[in-house]
N, C-alpha and C positions, 0 to 999 in steps of 0.2 A: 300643343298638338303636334304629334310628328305623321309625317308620310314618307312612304316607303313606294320603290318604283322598282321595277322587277327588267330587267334588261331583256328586251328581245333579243329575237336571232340574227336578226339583220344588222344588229347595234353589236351584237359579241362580233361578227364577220369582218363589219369596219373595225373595231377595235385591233382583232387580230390580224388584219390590212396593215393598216397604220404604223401598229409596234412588233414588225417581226422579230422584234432582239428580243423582245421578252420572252421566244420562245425555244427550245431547244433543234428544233426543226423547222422552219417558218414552209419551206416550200415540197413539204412532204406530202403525201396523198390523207393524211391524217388530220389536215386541218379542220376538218367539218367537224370529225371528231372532239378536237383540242376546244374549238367553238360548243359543241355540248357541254367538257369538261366545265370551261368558263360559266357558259348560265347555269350549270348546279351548281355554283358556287365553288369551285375548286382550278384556279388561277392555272395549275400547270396539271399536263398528266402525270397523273401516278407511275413514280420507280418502283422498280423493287431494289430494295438496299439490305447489306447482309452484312450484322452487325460483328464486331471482333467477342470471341468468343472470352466472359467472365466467370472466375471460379473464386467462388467465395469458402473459405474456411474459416471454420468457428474451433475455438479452443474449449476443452471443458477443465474449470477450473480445479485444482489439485483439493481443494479442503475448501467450501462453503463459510465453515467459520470461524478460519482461521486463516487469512489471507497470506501469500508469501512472501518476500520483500519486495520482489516486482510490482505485485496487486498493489500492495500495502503504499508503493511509492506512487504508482501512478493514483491513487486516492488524494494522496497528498497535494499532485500537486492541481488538485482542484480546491483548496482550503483556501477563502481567502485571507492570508494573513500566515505570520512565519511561525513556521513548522519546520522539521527538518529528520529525516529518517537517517540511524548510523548503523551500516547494515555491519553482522557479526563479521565478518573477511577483515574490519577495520583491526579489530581487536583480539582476536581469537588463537592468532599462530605470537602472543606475545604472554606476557607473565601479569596478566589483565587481573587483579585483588580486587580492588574500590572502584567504586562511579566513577572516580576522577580517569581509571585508566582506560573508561569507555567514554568518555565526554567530554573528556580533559580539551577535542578541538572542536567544539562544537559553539558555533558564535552565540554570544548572549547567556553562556552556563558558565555557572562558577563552583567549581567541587574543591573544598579543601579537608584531606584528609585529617582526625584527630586523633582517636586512639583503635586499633584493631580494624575494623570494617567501618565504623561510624567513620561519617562526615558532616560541613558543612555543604549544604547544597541551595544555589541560588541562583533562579531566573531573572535576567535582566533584574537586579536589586532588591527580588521581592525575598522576606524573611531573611536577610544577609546578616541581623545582628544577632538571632538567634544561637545562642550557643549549647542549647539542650533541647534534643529532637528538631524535626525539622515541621516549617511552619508555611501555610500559602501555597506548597506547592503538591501534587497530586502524585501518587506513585501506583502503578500496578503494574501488574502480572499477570498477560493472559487475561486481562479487562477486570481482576478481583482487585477493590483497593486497599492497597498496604495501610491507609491510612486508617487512624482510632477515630472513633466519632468526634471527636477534638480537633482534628485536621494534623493531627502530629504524626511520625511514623519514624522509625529504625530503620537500616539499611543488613540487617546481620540478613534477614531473609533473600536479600538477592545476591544470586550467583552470577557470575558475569559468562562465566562457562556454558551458561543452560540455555542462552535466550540464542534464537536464531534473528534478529534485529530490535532496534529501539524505536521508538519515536517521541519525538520532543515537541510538545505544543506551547507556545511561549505567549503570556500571557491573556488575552481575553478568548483564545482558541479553545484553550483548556475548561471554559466554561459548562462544557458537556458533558462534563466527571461531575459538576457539585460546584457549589459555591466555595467550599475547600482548595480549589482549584484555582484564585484569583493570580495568581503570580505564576502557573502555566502547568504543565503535568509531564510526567516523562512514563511511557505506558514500552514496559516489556514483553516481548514474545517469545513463544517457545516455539521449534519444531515440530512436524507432527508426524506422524509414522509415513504420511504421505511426502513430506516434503525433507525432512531431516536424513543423516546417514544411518544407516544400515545395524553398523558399528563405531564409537566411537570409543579409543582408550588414551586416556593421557595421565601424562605424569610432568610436574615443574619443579624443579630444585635451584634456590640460589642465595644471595647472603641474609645475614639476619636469618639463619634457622629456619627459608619459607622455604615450605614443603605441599604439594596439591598432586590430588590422584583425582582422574575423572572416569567414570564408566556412562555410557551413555548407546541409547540406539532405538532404533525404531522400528517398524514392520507393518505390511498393510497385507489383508485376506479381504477379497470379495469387499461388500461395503465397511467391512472393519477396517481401524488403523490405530496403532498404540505407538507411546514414545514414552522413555522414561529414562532419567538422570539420576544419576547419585555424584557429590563432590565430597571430599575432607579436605580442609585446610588447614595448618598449623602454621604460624610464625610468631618467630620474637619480638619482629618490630625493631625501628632503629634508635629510641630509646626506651626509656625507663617507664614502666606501666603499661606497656603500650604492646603486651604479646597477646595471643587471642589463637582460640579452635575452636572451628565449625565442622559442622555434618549437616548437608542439605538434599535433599530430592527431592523429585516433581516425579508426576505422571499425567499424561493427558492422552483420552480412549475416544473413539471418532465412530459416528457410527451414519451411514448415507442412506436415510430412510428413503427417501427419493432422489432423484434425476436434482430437483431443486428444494431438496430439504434436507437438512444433516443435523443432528443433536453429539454436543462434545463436553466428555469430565474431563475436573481437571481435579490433582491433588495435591 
C-alpha cells in the first residue's frame, strides 16, 4: 500500500528558507511566488530559453532503381560481412579488356585470363579448378543473371567500358542471387541518363592488334531518363589462338511514376 502526502505552504516556505541556493534569486519579492511554483510541482520558475536555430536538408535521390556509387557504398557498408564496391574512376581512364583489369586488386578475387575475353574467375577458392565456364560464382548486369540455369556463365557479354561500378559479395553474402551464388557474386552496373555523362566517345589502340571504340551517353526529360552504350573490340592477343571481336550494347530507359516510385528497362 503506498501513501502519498501533498506538501503545504508553510512546509514549501520553510523549504524555501532553508535552501536559498537552490534558488535563482532566494531574496527577491518573488518568493511566495517560487513557493506556489514548488507545491504544483515545479522545483524552479519557468525560463524562457531560445533554442539555436536547426535546418535540416533532405536529398532526393538521383534514380530510385538504380542507386549511384555513393548510395550503392553506403548500403554496403551496412552488409554484414565482406563485400567490397570498385567504382568505375579505378579502371575506366586505362585500357580495362577482362575482369581481371577491373578486379585484378580486389582482396579475395582471382581472375586469370585464358583466351579472348574468357577467364578464370574465383572467390576466395570457390570453382578455382574449373577450367570451362565459370562455376559457384553469380554474375549480373543491372541485377539480370549472366548465369544458365546450370550456374555456369561467359564473360564475352561484359563490357568493362559500360558499367558505372562493381560490387563484389564474397562468399555466403551472395546468397541473395540463388544458391548459384555459394562462392560469392560480382553484380555490374550501368549509368543512367540521371547519373552517367551526357557524351561519352572513346577510342584505345595498342600492341597485339587491340583496338576499341566506345560511343556512349545519356539524357534526362521531365520524369524520363535513357542511357545507351555501344563498344567494338578487336585484338590479336599475345599468343596463338587466342585473337577475338566483340560488338556489345546496353540500353536502360527510367521512367519516375512518382515522388517514390520509378519503373526502369533494361536491354
Amino acid at each position: 500500500m503506498m501513501f502519498r502526502t501533498k506538501p503545504t505552504r508553510a512546509a514549501a516556505l520553510a523549504a524555501l528558507a532553508l535552501a536559498p541556493s537552490l534558488h535563482a534569486d532566494p531574496g527577491a519579492d518573488d518568493a511566495p511566488a517560487a513557493a506556489e511554483m514548488l507545491i504544483a510541482g515545479h522545483p524552479y520558475p519557468p525560463e524562457e530559453t531560445t533554442l539555436d536555430t536547426i535546418t535540416v536538408t533532405g536529398q532526393r535521390r538521383d534514380s530510385l532503381t538504380a542507386p549511384d556509387a555513393h548510395e550503392a557504398l553506403h548500403a554496403l557498408e551496412h552488409v554484414p560481412g565482406a563485400v567490397d564496391l570498385i567504382d568505375a574512376s579505378e579502371w575506366r581512364d586505362t585500357a580495362a579488356r577482362t575482369l581481371k583489369d577491373v578486379l585484378d586488386y580486389t582482396p579475395g578475387v582471382f581472375v586469370q585470363p585464358k583466351w579472348g575475353e574468357d577467364a578464370r574467375l574465383s572467390i576466395r577458392g570457390s570453382g578455382l579448378s574449373r577450367n570451362f565456364h565459370l562455376r559457384g560464382v553469380a554474375l549480373l548486369v543491372d541485377g539480370i543473371p549472366m548465369n544458365a540455369s546450370d550456374g555456369s556463365a561467359d564473360f564475352q557479354e561484359i563490357d568493362p567500358t559500360a558499367f558505372e561500378y562493381s560490387e563484389v559479395y564474397k562468399g555466403a553474402n551472395a546468397l541473395r542471387y540463388g544458391a548459384n551464388a555459394l562462392g560469392g557474386a560480382i553484380a555490374f552496373v550501368s549509368p543512367t541518363g540521371r547519373t552517367g555523362d551526357r557524351m561519352q566517345v572513346r577510342a584505345d589502340g595498342g600492341g597485339f592488334d587491340f583496338w576499341r571504340g566506345q560511343l556512349a551517353g545519356g539524357a534526362r526529360s521531365g520524369d524520363f531518363d535513357a542511357y545507351a552504350s555501344g563498344s567494338w573490340l578487336e585484338n590479336d592477343g599475345f599468343r596463338d589462338h587466342s585473337d577475338g571481336e566483340s560488338k556489345r550494347g546496353s540500353v536502360n530507359v527510367g521512367w519516375r511514376l512518382t515522388p517514390n516510385a520509378e519503373t526502369r528497362l533494361y536491354w
